[in-house]
C-alpha positions as CSV (number, residue, x, y, z in Angstrom):
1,X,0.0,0.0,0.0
2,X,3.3,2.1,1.0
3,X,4.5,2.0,-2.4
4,X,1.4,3.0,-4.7
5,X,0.6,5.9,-1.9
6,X,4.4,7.3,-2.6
7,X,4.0,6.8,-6.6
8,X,0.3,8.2,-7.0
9,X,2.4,11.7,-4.7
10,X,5.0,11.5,-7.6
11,X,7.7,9.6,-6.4
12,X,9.9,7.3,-8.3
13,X,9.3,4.1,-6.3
14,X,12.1,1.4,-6.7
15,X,11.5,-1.6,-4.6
16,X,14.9,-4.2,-4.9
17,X,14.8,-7.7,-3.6
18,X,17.7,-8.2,-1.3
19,X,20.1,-11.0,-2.6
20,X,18.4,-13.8,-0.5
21,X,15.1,-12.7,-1.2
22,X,11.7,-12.6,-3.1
23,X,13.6,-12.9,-7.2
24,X,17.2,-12.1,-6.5
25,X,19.9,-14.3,-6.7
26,X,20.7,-17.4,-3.8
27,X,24.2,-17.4,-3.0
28,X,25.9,-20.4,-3.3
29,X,27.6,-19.7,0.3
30,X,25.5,-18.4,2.4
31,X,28.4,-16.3,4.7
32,X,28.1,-14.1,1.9
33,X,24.4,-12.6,3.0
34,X,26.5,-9.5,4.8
35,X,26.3,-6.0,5.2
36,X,28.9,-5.3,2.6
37,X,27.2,-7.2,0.0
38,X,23.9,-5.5,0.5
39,X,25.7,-2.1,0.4
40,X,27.4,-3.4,-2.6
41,X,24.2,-4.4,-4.4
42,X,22.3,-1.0,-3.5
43,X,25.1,0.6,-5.0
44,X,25.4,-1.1,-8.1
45,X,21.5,-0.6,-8.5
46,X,21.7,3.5,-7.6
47,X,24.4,3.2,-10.5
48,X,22.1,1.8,-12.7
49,X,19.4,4.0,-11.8
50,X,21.1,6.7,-12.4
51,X,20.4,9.3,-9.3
52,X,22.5,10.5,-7.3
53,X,20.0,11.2,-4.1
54,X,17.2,9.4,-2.6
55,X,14.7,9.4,-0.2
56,X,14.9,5.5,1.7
57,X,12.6,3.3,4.0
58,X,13.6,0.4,5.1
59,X,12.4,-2.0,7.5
60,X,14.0,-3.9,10.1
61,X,17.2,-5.4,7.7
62,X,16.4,-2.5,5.2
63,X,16.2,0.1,7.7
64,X,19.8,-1.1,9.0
65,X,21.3,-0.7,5.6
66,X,19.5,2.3,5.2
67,X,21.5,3.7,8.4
68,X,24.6,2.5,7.2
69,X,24.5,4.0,3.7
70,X,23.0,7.5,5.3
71,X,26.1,8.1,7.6
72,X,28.8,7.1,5.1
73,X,30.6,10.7,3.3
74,X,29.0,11.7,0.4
75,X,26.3,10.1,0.7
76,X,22.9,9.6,-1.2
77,X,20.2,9.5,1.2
78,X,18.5,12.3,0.9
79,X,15.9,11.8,3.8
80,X,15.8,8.5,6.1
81,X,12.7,6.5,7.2
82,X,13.8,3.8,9.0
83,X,10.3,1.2,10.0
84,X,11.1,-0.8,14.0
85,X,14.4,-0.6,13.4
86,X,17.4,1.3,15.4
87,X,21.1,1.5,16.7
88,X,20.4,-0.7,19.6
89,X,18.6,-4.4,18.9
90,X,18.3,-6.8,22.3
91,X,19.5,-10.2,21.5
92,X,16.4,-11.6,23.2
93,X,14.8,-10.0,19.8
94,X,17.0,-11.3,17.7
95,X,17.0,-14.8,19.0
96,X,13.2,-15.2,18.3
97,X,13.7,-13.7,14.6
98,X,16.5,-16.5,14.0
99,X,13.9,-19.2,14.9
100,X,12.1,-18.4,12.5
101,X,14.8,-17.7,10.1
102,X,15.7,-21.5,11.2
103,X,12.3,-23.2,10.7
104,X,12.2,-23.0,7.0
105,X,8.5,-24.6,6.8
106,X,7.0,-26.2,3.7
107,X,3.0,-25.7,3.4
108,X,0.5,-27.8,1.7
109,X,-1.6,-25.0,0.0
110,X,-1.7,-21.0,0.5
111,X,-4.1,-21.6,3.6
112,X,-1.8,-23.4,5.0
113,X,0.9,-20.4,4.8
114,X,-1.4,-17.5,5.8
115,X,-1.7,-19.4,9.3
116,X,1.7,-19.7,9.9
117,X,2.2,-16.4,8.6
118,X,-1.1,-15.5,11.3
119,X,1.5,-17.3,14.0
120,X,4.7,-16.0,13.4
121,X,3.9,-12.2,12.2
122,X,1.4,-11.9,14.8
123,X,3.3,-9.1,16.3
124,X,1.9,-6.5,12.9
125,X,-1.2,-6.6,14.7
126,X,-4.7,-6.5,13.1
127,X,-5.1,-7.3,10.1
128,X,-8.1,-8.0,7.5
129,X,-8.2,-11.6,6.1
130,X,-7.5,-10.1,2.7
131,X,-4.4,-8.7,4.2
132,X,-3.6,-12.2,5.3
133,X,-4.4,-13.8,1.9
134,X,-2.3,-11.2,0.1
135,X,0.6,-11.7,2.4
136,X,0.5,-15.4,2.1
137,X,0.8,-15.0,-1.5
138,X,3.4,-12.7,-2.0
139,X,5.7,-14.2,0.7
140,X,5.5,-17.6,-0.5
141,X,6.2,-20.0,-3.9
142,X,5.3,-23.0,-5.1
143,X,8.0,-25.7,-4.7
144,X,8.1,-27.7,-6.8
145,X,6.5,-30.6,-5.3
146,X,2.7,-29.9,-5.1
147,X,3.5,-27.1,-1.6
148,X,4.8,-24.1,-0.8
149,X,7.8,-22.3,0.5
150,X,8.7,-19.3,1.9
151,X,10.3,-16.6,-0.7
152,X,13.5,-16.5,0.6
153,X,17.1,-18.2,1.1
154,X,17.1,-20.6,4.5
155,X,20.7,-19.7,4.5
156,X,20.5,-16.2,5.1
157,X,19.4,-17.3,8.9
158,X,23.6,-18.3,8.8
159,X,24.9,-15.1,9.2
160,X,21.6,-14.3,11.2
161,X,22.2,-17.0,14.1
162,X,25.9,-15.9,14.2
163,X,24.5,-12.3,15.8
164,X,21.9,-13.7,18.1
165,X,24.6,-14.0,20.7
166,X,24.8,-10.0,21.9
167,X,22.8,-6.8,21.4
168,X,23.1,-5.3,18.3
169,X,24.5,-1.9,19.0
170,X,25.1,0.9,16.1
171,X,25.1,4.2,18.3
172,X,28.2,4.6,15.9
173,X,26.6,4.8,12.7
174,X,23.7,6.8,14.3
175,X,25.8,9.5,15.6
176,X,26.8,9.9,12.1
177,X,23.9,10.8,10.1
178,X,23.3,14.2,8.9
179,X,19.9,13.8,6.9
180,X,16.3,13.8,8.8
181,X,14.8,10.7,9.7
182,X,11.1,9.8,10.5
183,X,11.3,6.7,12.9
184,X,8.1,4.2,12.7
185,X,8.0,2.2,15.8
186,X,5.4,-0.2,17.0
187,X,3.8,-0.2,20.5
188,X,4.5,-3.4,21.4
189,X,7.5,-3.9,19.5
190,X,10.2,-6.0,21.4
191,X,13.0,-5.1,18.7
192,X,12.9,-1.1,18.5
193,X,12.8,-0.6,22.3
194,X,10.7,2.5,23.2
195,X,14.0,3.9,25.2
196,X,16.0,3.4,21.9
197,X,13.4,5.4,20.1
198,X,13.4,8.4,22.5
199,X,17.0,8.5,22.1
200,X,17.0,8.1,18.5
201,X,15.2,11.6,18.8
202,X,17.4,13.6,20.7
203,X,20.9,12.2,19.6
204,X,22.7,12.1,16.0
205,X,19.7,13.8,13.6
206,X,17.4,14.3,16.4
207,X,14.7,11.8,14.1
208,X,11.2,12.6,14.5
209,X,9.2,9.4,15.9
210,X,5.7,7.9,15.2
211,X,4.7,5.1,17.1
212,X,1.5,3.2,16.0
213,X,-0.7,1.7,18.9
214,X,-1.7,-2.2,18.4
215,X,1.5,-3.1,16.4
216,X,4.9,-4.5,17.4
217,X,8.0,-5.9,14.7
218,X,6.8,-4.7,12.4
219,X,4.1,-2.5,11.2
220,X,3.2,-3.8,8.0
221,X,2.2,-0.3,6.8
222,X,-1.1,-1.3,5.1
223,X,-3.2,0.9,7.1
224,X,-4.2,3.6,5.1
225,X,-3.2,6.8,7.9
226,X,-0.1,4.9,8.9
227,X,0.9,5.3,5.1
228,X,0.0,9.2,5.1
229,X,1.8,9.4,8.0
230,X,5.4,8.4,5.6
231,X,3.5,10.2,2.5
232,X,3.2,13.5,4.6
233,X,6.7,13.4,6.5
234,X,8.4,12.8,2.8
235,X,6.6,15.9,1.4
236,X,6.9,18.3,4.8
237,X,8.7,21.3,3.6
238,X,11.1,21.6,6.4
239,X,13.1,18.6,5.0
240,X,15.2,19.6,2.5
């Protein structure tokens, strides 16, 4: 819903599958699913676009690359909006995203996969059994033997399980971004703390902060005012 809000406002949308993910690439070793390589990829792809300045939102994974690509010199994020994801990440969060990374499940049909789907992203919060279906059939292909699979690399939960030891902390990286930021947190969510989020405002770009009520990792923006909320911040004059 985000992305056809931002185009019908005149944006440019571009929306890349990581390597890993949805229709890019598998690697063939999975220690390659790094940061490096993703900031390689977006690179390349900004290269072949052709622009030299964007506007990015990421969530969780996407919001981290965003950070890191927004504090580097000469950067090309313009403006930041970074969706339940911050400098600081408790391992307690991370360990219950690697299980599921880790369970790689196989599904009979697609109602099968919309209640494991109901199960594990139970933390977005309400949704309408159209917004289950959908989800179910964008997240998930056929493989090969009659089922279904999730859209993504089961080795990418490698490189995951190796950080599930220790907080995630990237106060570093925060501290050196100079473009605003709009932060999206959920209410309940148990991976952008609401501490994190308050400090995220006042320290590095001072970010402004929206937190949705009902919702924890991660809002799946599909409500129609959460998405005004990103469609208004984007086009609020006093960001450059």
């Amino acid at each position: 819903m985000l992305a056809p809000a931002l185009a019908a406002a005149g944006y440019h949308v571009v929306c890349p599958d990581l390597v890993g993910r949805g229709d890019s690439d598998r690697l063939a070793d999975p220690r390659g699913y790094h940061m490096r390589r993703y900031l390689s990829d977006i690179g390349t792809l900004l290269t072949q676009l052709g622009t030299s300045a964007v506007d990015w939102i990421g969530t969780s994974l996407g919001g981290l690359i965003g950070m890191t690509l927004a504090a580097q010199p000469g950067t090309p994020v313009h403006r930041l909006v970074l969706n339940d994801i911050g400098p600081f990440i408790p391992r307690a969060a991370i360990r219950r995203l690697d299980s599921h990374l880790a369970d790689d499940p196989t599904f009979a049909d697609l109602p099968a996969a919309e209640a494991y789907l109901r199960g594990t992203r139970a933390p977005f919060g309400a949704l309408t059994d159209e917004q289950w279906a959908r989800m179910a059939e964008r997240t998930t292909r056929q493989d090969g033997r009659g089922g279904y699979r999730l859209h993504f690399d089961a080795g990418i939960a490698t490189r995951f399980h190796e950080a599930s030891d220790r907080d995630g902390d990237a106060w570093t990286i925060w501290d050196g971004i100079e473009c605003p930021v709009l932060v999206l947190r959920g209410e309940r969510s148990d991976l952008l703390l609401a501490e994190t989020a308050a400090e995220m405002a006042t320290r590095g770009p001072g970010a402004d902060v929206i937190e949705f009520t009902g919702r924890g990792h991660n809002p799946p923006l599909l409500d129609g005012n959460e998405v005004q909320e990103v469609v208004a911040w984007l086009g609020d004059a006093r960001s450059p």
